[in-house]
C-alpha positions as CSV (number, residue, x, y, z in Angstrom):
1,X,-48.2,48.0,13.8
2,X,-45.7,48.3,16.8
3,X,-43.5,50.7,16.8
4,X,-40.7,49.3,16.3
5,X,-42.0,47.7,13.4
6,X,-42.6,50.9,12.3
7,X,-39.7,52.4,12.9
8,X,-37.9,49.6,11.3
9,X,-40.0,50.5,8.5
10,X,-39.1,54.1,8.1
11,X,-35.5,53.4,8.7
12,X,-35.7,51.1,5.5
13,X,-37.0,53.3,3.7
14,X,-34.7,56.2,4.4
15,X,-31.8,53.3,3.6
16,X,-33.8,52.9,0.4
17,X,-33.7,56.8,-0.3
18,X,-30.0,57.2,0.5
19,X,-29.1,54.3,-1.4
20,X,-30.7,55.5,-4.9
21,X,-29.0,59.5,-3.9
22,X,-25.8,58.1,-3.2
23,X,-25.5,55.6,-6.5
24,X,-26.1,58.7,-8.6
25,X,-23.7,61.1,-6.9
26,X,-20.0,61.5,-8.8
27,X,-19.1,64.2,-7.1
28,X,-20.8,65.8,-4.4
29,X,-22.7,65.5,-1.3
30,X,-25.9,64.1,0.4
31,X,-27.4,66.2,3.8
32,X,-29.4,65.0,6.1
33,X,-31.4,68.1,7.8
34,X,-32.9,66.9,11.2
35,X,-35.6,69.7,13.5
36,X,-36.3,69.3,17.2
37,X,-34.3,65.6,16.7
38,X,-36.7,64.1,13.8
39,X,-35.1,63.6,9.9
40,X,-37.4,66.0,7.8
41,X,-34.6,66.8,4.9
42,X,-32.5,65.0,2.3
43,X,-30.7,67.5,-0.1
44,X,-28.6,66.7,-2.6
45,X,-25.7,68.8,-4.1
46,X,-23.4,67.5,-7.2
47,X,-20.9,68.8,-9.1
48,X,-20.4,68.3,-12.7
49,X,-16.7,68.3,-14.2
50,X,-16.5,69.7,-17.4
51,X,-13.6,68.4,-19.7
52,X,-11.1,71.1,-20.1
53,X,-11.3,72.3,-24.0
């Protein structure tokens, strides 16, 4: 595989992983952590609201 077929690849699949954090997030955020210039981190934080009594 060339590389930019490959990195094609792994650039779909990160898509693919944002796309299914993203359509679950209501409130919140999505981080992307990069080292020494390479993506090695998606976290996730979300906020519920809770309905005042």
């Amino acid at each position: 595989m060339a590389a930019k077929e490959l990195s094609a690849d792994l650039l779909n699949q990160l898509l693919d992983k944002l796309e299914k954090l993203v359509g679950r997030v209501e409130f919140g955020s999505i981080e992307l952590v990069f080292h020494q210039g390479k993506l090695v981190q998606l976290e996730k934080n979300e906020k519920l609201r809770l309905d005042k009594p």
